[in-house]
SEDO-427783 format. One record per residue (C-alpha): residue in three letters; x, y, z; residue number from 1. Coordinates in steps of 0.5 Angstrom, whole numbers, plus 500, padded with zeros to 3 digits. Last residue first. Layout:
ALA|X|Y|Z|NUM
...
***
This chain:
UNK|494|468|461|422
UNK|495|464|468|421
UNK|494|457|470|420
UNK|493|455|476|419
UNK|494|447|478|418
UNK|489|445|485|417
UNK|490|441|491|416
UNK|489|434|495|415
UNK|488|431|501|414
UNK|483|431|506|413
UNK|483|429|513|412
UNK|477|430|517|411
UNK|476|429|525|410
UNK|472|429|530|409
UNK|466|424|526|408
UNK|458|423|526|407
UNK|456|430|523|406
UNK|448|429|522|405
UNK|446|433|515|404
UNK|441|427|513|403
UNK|445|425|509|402
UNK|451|424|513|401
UNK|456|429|515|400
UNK|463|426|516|399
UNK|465|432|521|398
UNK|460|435|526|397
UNK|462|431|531|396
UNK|463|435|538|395
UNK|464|432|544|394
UNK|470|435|547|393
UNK|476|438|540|392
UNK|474|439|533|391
UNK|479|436|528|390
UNK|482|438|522|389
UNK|488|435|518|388
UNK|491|438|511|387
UNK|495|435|506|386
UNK|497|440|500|385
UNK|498|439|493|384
UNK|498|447|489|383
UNK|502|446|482|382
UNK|503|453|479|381
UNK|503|456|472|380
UNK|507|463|472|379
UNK|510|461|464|378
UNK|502|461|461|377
UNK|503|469|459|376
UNK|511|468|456|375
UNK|509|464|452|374
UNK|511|457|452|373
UNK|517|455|447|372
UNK|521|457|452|371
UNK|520|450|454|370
UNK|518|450|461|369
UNK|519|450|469|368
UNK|514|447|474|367
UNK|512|452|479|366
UNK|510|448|485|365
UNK|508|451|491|364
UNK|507|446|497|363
UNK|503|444|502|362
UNK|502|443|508|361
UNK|495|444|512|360
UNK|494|444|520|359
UNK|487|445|523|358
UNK|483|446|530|357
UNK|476|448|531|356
UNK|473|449|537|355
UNK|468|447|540|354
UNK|461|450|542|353
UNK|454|445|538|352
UNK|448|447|533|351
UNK|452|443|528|350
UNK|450|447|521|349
UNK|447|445|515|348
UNK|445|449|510|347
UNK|441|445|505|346
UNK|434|444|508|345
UNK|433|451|507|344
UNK|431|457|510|343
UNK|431|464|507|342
UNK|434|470|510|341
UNK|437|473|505|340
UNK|445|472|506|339
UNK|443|465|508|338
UNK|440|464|501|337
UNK|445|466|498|336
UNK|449|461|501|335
UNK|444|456|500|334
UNK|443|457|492|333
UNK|448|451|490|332
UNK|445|447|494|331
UNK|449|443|500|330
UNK|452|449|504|329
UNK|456|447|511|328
UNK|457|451|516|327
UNK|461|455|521|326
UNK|459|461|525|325
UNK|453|459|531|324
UNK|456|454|534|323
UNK|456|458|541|322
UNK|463|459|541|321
UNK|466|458|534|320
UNK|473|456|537|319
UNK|478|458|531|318
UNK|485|455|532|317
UNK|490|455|526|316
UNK|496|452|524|315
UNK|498|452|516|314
UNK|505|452|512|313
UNK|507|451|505|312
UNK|513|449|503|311
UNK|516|454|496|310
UNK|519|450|490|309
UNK|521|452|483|308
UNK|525|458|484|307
UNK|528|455|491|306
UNK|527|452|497|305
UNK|522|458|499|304
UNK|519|457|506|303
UNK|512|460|507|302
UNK|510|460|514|301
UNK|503|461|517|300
UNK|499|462|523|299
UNK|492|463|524|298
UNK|489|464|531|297
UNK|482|465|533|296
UNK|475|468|536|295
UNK|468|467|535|294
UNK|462|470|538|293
UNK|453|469|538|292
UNK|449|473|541|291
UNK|444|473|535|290
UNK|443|480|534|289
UNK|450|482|537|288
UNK|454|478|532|287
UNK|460|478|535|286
UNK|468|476|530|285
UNK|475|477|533|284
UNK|481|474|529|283
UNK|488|474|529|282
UNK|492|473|523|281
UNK|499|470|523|280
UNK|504|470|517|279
UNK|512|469|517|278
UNK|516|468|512|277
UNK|522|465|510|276
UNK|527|464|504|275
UNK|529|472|504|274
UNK|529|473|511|273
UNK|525|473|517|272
UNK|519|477|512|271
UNK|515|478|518|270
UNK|508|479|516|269
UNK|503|482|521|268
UNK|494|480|520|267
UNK|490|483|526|266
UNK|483|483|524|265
UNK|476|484|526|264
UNK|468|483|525|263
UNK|464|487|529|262
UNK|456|485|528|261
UNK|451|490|529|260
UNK|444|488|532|259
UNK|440|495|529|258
UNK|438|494|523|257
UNK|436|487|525|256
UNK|431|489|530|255
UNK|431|482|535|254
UNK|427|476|533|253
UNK|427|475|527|252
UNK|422|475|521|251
UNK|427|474|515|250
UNK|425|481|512|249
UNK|431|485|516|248
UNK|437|480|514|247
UNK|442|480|518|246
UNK|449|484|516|245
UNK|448|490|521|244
UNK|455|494|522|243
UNK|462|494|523|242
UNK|468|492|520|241
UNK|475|492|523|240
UNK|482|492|520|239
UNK|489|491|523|238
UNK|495|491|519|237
UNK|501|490|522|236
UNK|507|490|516|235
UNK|514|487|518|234
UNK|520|487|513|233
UNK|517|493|509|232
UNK|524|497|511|231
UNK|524|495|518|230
UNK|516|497|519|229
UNK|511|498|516|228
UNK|504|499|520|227
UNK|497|498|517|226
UNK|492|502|521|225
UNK|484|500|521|224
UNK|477|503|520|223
UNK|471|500|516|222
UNK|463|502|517|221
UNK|456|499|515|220
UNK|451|502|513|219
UNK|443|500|515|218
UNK|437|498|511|217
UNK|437|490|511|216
UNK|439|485|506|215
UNK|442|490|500|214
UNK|442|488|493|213
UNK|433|490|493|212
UNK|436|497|493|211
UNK|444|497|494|210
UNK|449|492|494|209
UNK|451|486|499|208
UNK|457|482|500|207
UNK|457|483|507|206
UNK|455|490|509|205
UNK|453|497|505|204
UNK|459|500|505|203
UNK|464|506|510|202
UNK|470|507|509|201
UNK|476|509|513|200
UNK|484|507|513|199
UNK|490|510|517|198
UNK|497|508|514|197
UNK|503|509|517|196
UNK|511|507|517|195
UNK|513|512|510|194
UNK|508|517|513|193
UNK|501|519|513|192
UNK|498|515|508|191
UNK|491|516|507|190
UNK|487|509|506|189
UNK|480|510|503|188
UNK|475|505|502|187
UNK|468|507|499|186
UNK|462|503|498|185
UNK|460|495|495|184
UNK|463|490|500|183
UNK|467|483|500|182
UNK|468|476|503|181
UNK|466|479|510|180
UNK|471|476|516|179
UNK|471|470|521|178
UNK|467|464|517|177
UNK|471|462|511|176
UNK|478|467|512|175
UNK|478|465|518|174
UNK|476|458|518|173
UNK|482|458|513|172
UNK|482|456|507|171
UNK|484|450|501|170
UNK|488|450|496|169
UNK|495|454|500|168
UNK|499|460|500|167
UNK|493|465|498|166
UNK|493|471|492|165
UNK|493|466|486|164
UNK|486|464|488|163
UNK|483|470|487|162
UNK|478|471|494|161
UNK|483|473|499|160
UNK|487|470|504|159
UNK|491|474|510|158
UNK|485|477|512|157
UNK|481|484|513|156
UNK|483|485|505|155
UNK|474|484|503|154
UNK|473|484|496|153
UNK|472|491|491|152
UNK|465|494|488|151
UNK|464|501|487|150
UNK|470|507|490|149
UNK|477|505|492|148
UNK|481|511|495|147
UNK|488|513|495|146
UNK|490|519|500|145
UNK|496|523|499|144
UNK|504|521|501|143
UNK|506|527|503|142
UNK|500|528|507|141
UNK|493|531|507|140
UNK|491|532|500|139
UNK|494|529|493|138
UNK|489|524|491|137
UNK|490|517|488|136
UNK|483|514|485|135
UNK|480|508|484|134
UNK|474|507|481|133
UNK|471|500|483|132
UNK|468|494|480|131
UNK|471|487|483|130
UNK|468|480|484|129
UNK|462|480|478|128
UNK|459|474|479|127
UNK|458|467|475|126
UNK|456|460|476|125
UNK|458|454|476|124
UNK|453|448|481|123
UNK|447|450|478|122
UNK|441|454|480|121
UNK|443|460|475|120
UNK|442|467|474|119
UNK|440|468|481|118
UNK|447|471|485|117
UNK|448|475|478|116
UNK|447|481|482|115
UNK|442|482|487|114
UNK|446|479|493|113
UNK|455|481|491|112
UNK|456|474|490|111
UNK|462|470|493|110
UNK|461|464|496|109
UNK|457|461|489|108
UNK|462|464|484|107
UNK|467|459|488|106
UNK|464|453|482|105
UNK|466|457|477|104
UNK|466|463|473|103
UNK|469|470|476|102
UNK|469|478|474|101
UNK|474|484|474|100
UNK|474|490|473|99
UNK|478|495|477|98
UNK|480|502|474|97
UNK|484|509|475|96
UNK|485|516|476|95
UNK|491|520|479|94
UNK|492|527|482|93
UNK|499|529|484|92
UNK|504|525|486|91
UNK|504|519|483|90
UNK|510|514|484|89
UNK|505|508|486|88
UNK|501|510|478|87
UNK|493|508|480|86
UNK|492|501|477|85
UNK|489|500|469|84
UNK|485|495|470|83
UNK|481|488|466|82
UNK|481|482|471|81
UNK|478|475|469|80
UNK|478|468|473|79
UNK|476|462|471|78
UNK|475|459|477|77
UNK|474|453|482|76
UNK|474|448|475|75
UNK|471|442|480|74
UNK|474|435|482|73
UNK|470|432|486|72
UNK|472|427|492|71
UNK|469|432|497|70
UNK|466|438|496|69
UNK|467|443|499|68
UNK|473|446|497|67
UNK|471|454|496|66
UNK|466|453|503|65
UNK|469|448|508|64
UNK|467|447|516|63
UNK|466|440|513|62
UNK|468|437|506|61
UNK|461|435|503|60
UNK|459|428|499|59
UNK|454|428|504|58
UNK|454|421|505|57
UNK|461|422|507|56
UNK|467|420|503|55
UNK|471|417|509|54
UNK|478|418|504|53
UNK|476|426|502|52
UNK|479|427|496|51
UNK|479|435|495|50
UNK|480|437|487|49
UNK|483|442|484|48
UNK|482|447|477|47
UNK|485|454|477|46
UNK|484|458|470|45
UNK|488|466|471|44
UNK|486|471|468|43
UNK|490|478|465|42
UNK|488|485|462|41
UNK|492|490|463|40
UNK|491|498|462|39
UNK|497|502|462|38
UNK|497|504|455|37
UNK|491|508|455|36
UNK|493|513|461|35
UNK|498|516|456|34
UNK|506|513|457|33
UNK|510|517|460|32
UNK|516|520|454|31
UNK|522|516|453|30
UNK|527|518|458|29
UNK|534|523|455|28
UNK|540|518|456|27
UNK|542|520|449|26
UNK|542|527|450|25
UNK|546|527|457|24
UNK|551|524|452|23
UNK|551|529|447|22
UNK|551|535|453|21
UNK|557|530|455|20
UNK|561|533|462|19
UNK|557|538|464|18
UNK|550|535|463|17
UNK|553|530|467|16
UNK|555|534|472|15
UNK|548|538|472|14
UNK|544|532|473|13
UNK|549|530|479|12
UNK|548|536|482|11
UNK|540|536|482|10
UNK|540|530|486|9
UNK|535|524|482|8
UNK|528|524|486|7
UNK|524|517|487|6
UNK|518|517|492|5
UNK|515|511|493|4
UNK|508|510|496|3
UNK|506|505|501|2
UNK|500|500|500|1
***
């Protein structure tokens, strides 16, 4: 998020004109490019497989959203991006755009409610993930203020929903269950100096728009600070989102306008060294509406053994205190339904406390090829990972039959995922 500022001392400028005016001539920079030439496009196709070796009757992976189904191999996304980003170095005004979209099955957690999110009762599906405006202003500070205007995925954890932005296959139940997915509204981050940065916004909730999009008819709010510090060796950034995210028109209990639900994290990054890095998330979730509170820890380590191979590591503890967060969804339309209101025989939950505990190893593997292959298909990665879940006392939500019944305390998967860029 820091913006670079780069000058050349006059005096060296001056010696060099002094001492070749022909040579300063020559190195004279070629003129920026115009706004048009930095547009980009690029995609990415990612494909996997999630083998579950009790394959439950349900034919689901517990306490999974993106790799839910078990023993299935699934195109997860097709993926899309048009943009022209704003420039990092800019020290004046400076516009530019986000636009991108998704197809495939992870499309069914990620709809913005109102758009697309009914276009199809099947297991693909399409959804808008980002349409923003995004714009640098040069107020306040030294470093000016970027702001992100429309549509955009949420940044409250160390995973993101592009598949080519996280360490491993399968998420966290951080990322799954703890935090928002994504929001329509206005983010700013001002840089206040190299080392700070202060972020506010304020959206309509959890993957909602506006109108009939949105589930009730409350805003919601974000604030945060990112610290960098040892020259970008570690960043602290703590992020909170705040506000109703249950639906109004479900005939609940409580005034869903008014029961807000706090969702926040605290993820740091140490860069140890160049082969190994450190990430932990923090997170703290309460829906006050439904008296219901989960807390826990993610931590990762990343070890790059060489260009091609780079070991993944995944611990967490999540406790879900009324059993109220983690879920599983058997119809392609129950999330949506959930971010509705509506009740459905699909959405299965345990009703039971307990903590959940995780550990996955991967490994990231980026095969070397002939140089034949265009450059744009040169970044293809191999993901495998083996990961064990349990959840600890007498809880057994893993298994899960087909009337929706856990009947196991641990789940082990194996599998992973290829992505391949264009």
């Amino acid at each position: 998020m820091k913006r670079v500022f780069a000058t050349l001392p006059v005096a060296a400028l001056m010696g060099l004109a002094a001492l070749s005016p022909a040579m300063a001539d020559d190195k004279t920079p070629p003129p920026p490019p115009s706004w048009s030439d930095t547009i980009k496009f690029s995609g990415f196709l990612e494909a996997g497989i999630q083998g579950n070796p009790d394959s439950p009757q349900s034919g689901l992976n517990w306490g999974r959203l993106f790799d839910d189904r078990a023993n299935t191999p699934v195109l997860n996304q097709a993926n899309v991006t048009l943009t022209r980003p704003t420039d990092p170095n800019a020290t004046g005004y400076d516009v530019g755009f986000i636009l991108n979209g998704l197809f495939g099955t992870d499309a069914r957690y990620t709809h913005f409610l109102g758009e697309f999110d009914r276009a199809t009762g099947a297991q693909y599906q399409y959804t808008p993930i980002e349409a923003d405006l995004l714009v640098h202003l040069p107020w306040f500070t030294s470093g000016g203020v970027d702001a992100k205007l429309g549509q955009f995925p949420t940044l409250l954890t160390a995973e993101q929903t592009p598949a080519t932005a996280n360490p491993l296959y399968s998420h966290s139940y951080i990322f799954n269950f703890g935090a928002p997915i994504s929001h329509t509204g206005l983010w700013t981050i001002t840089h206040l100096n190299p080392m700070i940065d202060i972020y506010l916004g304020v959206d309509t909730g959890n993957e909602t728009t506006l109108g009939s999009g949105d589930n009730n008819s409350a805003i919601a709010g974000l604030t945060g600070i990112n610290l960098t510090l040892l020259d970008g060796n570690i960043t602290i950034l703590w992020l909170n989102h705040m506000g109703p995210e249950n639906p109004s028109d479900a005939g609940l209990a409580f005034n869903a306008n008014g029961a807000y639900r706090f969702e926040d994290t605290i993820t740091t990054v140490v860069k140890y060294n160049d082969e190994t890095t450190f990430t932990t998330d923090l997170n703290y979730i309460r829906d006050n509406g439904f008296k219901a509170e989960a807390y826990g820890v993610a931590q990762y380590v990343a070890y790059a053994l060489n260009d091609q191979f780079t070991l993944q590591l995944r611990g967490e503890l999540w406790r879900d205190e009324q059993g109220f967060f983690v879920t599983a969804f058997r119809g392609p339309l129950d999330p949506v339904n959930a971010l509705r209101g509506i009740p459905s025989a699909g959405i299965i939950t345990t009703g039971h406390p307990t903590t959940y505990g995780e550990i996955t190893l991967g490994v990231n593997y980026k095969p070397p090829l002939p140089s034949s292959v265009p450059a744009a298909f040169s970044g293809i990665l191999l993901r495998p990972e083996i990961r064990y879940d349990t959840a600890f006392g007498n809880a057994r939500p893993f298994d899960v039959n087909n009337a929706g019944i856990g009947t196991k305390s641990n789940q082990l998967t194996i599998g992973g995922d290829i992505i391949l860029p264009f």
